[in-house]
C-alpha positions in Angstrom: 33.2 62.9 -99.1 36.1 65.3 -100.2 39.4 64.4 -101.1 41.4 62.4 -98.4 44.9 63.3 -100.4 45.7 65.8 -97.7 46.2 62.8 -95.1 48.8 61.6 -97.3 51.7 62.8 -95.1 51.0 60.0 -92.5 50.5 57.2 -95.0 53.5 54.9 -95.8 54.4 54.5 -99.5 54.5 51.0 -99.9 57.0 49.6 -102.4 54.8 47.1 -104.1 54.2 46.4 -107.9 51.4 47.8 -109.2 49.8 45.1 -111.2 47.5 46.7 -113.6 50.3 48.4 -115.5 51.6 45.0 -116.5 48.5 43.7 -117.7 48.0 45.9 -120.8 49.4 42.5 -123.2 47.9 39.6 -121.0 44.7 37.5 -122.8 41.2 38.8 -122.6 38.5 38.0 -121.0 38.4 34.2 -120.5 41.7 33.8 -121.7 43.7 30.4 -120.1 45.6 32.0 -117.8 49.4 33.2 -119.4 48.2 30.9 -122.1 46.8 30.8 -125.7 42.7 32.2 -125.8 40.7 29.2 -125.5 37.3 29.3 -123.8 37.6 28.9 -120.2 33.6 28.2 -120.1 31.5 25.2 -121.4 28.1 25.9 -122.4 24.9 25.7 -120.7 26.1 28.5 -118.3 26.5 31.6 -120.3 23.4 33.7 -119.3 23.8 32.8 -115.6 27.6 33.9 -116.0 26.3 37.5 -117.7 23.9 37.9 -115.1 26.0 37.8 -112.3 28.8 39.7 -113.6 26.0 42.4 -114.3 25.4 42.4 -110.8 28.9 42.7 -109.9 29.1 46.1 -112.3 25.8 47.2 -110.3 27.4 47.0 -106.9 30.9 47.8 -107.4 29.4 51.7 -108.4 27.2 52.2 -105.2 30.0 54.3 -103.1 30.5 57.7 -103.4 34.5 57.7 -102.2 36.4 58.2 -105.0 39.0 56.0 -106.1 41.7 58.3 -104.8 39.8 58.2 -101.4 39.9 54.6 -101.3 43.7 54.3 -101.8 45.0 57.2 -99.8 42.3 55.3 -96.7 44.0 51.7 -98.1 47.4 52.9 -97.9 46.7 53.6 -94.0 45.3 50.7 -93.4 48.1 49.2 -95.4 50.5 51.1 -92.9 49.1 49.9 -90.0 49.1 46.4 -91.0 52.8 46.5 -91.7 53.3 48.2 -88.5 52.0 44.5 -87.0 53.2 42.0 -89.6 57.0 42.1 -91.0 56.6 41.5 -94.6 58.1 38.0 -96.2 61.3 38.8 -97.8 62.8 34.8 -98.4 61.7 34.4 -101.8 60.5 37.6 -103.6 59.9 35.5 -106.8 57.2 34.3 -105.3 55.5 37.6 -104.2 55.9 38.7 -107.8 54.3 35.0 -108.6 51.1 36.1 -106.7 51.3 39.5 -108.2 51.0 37.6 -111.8 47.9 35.9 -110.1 46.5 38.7 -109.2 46.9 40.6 -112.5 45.3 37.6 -114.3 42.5 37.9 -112.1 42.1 41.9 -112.7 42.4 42.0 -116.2 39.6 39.5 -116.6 37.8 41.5 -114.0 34.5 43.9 -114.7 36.8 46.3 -112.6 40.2 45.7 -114.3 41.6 49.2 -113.2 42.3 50.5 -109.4 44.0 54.0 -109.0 47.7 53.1 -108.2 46.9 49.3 -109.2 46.3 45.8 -107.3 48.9 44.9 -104.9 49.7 41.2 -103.2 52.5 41.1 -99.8 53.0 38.5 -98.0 52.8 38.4 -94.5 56.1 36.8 -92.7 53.8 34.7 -90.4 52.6 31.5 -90.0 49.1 32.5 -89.0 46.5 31.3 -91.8 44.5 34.5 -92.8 44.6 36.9 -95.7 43.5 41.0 -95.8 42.6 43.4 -98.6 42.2 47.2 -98.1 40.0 49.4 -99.8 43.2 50.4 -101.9 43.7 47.5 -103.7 46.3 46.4 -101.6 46.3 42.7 -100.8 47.9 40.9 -97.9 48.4 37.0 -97.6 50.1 35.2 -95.0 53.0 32.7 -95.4 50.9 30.4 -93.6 48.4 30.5 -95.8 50.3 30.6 -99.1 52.3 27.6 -97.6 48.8 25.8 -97.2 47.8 25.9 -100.6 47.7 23.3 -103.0 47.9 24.5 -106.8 48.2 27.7 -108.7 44.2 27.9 -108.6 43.9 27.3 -105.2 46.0 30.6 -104.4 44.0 32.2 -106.9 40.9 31.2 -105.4 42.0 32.9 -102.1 43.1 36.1 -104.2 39.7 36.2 -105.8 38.1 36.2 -102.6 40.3 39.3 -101.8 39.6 41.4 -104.8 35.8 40.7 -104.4 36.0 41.8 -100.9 37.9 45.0 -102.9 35.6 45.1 -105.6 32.2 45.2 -103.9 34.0 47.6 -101.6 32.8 46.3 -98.4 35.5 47.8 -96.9 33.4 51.3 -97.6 30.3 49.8 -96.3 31.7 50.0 -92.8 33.1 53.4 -93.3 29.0 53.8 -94.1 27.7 53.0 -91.0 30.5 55.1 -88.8 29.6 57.9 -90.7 25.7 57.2 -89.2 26.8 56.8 -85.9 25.7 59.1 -83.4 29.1 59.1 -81.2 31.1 59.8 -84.2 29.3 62.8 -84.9 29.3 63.9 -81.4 33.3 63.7 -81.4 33.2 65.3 -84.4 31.7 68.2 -83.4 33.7 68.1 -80.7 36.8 68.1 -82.8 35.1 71.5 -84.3 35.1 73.3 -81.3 38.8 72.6 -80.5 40.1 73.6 -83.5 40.2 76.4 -85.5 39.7 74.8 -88.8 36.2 73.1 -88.8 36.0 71.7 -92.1 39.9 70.2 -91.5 39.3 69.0 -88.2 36.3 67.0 -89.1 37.9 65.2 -91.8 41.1 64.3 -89.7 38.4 63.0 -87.3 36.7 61.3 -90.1 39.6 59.9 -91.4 41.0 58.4 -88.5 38.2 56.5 -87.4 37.7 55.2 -90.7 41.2 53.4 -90.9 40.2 52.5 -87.4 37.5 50.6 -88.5 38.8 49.7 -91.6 41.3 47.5 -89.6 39.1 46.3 -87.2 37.0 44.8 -89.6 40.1 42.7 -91.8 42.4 41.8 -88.4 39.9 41.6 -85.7 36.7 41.3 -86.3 36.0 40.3 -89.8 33.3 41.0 -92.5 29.4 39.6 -92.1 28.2 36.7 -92.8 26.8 37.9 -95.7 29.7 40.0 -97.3 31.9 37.0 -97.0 29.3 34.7 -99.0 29.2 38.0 -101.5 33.2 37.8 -101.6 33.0 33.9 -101.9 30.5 34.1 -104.9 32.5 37.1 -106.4 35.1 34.6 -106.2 33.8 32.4 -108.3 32.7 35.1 -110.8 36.0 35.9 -110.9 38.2 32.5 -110.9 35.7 31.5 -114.2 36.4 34.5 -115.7 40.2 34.5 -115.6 39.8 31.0 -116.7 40.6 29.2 -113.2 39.1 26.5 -112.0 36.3 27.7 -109.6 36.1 24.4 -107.4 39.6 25.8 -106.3 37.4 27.6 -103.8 35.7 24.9 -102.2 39.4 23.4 -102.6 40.7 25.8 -100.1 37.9 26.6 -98.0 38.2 22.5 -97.1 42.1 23.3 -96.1 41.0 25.9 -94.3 38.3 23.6 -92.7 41.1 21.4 -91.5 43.3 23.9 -90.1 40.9 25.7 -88.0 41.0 22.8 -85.7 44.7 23.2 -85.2 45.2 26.5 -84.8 43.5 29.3 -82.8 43.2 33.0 -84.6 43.6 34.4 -88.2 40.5 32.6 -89.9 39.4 31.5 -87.2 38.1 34.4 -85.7 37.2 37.0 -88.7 35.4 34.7 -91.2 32.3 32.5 -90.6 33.0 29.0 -90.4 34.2 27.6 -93.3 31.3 24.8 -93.3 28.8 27.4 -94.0 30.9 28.8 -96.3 31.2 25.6 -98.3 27.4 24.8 -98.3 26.8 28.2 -99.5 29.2 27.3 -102.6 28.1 24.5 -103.4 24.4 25.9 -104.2 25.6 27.8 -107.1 29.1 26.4 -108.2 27.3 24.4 -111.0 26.5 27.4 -113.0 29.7 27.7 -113.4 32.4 25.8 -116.2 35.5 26.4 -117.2 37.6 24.1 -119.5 40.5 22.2 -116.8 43.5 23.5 -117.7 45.1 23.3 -114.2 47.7 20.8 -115.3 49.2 23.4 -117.5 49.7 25.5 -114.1 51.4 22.4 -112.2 55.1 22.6 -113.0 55.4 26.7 -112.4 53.4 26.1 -109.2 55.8 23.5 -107.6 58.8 25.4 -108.7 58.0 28.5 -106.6 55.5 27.2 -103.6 57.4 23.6 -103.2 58.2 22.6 -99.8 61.8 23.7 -100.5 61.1 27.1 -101.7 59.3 27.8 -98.7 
């Protein structure tokens, strides 16, 4: 697909940190997060561990949008999101707190480096959901956040994000509008009412991409399938940053519970969470990491206590 840059005139610059500049002097691989470099694994899971972040390399190079692509589309989809959702300005410590998270998570990542960076906002709402465009920028609800119990809980929830990023299924919908038959016709439509073919197409093009794009993280949600991808990602990603990755069954049981409160968010663009959970548990033994979530406790309370909120 060519170069999407010259939609960048109706894209929003969004002020956020870019969080894979600060990560040049964080820990390696399996480091304890913003701690010394012990082994976050035990043994008995190594090869299992390789294998699947070998698969992760293999799938995160099937698109053919470049990176710049990606952003310029994510920073639309960003735009549009914001144009819905007033962003949550009460305590920006803690947006640079999930930031930090984030950047733990990247560095340690098979796919460390986004053009422009990873990016976490959170939403001002008390809806319990959480978004991630094809950018790299990453949106969390105060709801949620507010829900969570523990540093690794809220990174479970951004693992799940960047996997969703990372395996760009984002793209994959993108893929299938390009196949459809009425997008073409409009397309060619477009053509014939326009001077410019090739320019016409792509506005087309580009529209209905970050049309679909937000469709698919507000309205409608991912598969089945790409959310048990993004879950196992997760996990993938949570050992390798040297979180715990039970957090994810952790929070996939808070959001069990709060699905029968409240109606929207989760509830109506991810699978139900009971699936979800089953699905976990058949391959969460594979993977170990050492417990350090104790060390995490006292930073934790200070900026997500009830009181900071």
């Amino acid at each position: 697909m060519k170069k999407l840059t010259i939609f960048l005139c109706i894209s929003i610059v969004l002020g956020f940190q870019a969080v894979h500049s600060e990560g040049q002097n964080q820990p390696g691989s399996g480091a304890n997060p913003w701690g010394g470099g012990a082994n976050p694994w035990g043994g008995g899971g190594g090869s299992f561990f390789d294998n699947a972040m070998s698969s992760m390399d293999s799938a995160f190079s099937d698109s053919d949008m470049t990176p710049q692509d990606s952003y310029y589309l994510g920073r639309a989809v960003a735009a549009n999101i914001l144009a819905t959702y007033r962003p949550y300005n009460g305590n920006p410590e803690l947006t640079r707190y999930l930031n930090r998270i984030c950047m733990t998570i990247a560095i340690n990542s098979s796919e460390p480096a986004q053009f422009n960076g990873y990016h976490v906002l959170i939403l001002d709402t008390p809806e319990f959901n959480a978004f991630a465009s094809p950018g790299g920028h990453i949106f969390i609800t105060r709801g949620l956040v507010e829900s969570t119990t523990s540093e690794d809980t809220l990174a479970a929830v951004i693992a799940h994000e960047l996997a969703h990023i990372m395996l760009k299924h984002s793209l994959s919908i993108i893929d299938d509008i390009r196949l459809h038959e009425d997008m073409a016709v409009a397309a060619d439509r477009a053509v014939q009412l326009a001077g410019n073919t090739e320019a016409a197409a792509r506005i087309l093009y580009f529209q209905n991409s970050v049309s679909a794009t937000i469709d698919a993280l507000v309205r409608n949600g991912f598969s089945q399938d790409q959310e048990f991808e993004a879950d196992e990602g997760a996990v993938v990603l949570l050992t390798a940053s040297g979180y715990s990755p039970e957090a994810l069954l952790e929070m996939l049981s808070i959001l069990q519970k709060v699905q029968s409160t409240q109606r929207g968010g989760f509830n109506t663009t991810h699978p139900s969470p009971r699936e979800r959970i089953e699905n976990v548990r058949g391959y969460i033994g594979n993977y170990r990491v050492r417990d350090t979530r104790s060390s995490r406790e006292s930073r934790f309370r200070n900026l997500c206590a009830p009181s900071s909120k």
